[in-house]
C-alpha positions as CSV (number, residue, x, y, z in Angstrom):
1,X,-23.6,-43.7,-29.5
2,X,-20.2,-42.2,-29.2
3,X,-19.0,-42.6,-24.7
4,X,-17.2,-38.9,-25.8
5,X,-18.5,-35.7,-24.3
6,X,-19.7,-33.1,-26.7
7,X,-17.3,-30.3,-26.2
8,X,-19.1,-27.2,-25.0
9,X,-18.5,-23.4,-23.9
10,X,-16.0,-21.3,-26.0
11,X,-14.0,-24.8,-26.6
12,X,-16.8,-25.8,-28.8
13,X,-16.0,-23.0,-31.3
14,X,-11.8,-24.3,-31.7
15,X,-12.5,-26.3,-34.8
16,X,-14.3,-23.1,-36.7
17,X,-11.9,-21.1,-35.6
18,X,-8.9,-23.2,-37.2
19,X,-10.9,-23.6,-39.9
20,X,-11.5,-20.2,-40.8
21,X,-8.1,-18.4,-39.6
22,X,-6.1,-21.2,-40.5
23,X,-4.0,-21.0,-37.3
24,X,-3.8,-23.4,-34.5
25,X,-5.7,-22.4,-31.5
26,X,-2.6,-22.0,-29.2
27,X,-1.3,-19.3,-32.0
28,X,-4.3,-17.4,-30.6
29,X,-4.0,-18.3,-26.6
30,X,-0.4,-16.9,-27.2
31,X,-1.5,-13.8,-28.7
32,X,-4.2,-13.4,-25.7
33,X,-1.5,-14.3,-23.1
34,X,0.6,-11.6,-24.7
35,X,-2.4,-8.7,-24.0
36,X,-2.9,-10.4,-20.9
37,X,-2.7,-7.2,-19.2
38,X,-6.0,-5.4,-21.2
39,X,-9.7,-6.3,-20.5
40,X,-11.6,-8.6,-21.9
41,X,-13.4,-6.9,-24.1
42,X,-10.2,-5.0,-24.8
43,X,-8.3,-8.3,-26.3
44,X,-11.7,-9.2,-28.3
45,X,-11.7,-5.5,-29.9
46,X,-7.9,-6.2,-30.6
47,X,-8.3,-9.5,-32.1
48,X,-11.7,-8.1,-34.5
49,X,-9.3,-5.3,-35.4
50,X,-6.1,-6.6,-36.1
51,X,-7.0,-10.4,-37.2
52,X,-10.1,-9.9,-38.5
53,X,-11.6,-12.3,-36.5
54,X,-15.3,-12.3,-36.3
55,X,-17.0,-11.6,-32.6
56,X,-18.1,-14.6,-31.3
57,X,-14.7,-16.4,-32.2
58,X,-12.8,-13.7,-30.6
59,X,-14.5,-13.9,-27.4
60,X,-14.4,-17.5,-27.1
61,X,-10.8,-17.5,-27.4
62,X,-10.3,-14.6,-24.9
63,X,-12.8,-16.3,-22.2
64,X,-11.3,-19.5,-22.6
65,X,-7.5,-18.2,-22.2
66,X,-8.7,-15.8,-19.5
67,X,-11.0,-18.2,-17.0
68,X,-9.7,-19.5,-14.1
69,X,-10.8,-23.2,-15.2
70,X,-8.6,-23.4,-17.9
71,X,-6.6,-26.5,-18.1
């Protein structure tokens, strides 16, 4: 048994997200920090739109970049 944590919240969905866009996930914090002054929802909508990123991977990026726990 592994003594790592099992990544969880919008974290957990990094790996698909490379994956999939074939970015690295601070190409996509950069692009939220960028719209920082939109909503939430506003960012996600943008993301969908203009990336076409998929739903659930756009929101986990802009809640991650957006909470106040970020490290």
């Amino acid at each position: 048994m592994s003594n790592e944590e099992k990544v969880k919240g919008p974290a957990s969905y990094f790996p698909s997200i490379e994956k999939k866009y074939g970015k690295p996930i601070q190409h996509w914090l950069d692009l939220v920090q960028q719209n920082k002054g939109l909503k939430h929802m506003e960012i996600v909508n943008k993301l969908k739109a203009e990336h076409e990123m998929g739903h659930g991977h756009a929101n986990a990026i802009v809640a991650y970049a957006l909470s106040d726990g970020k490290k």
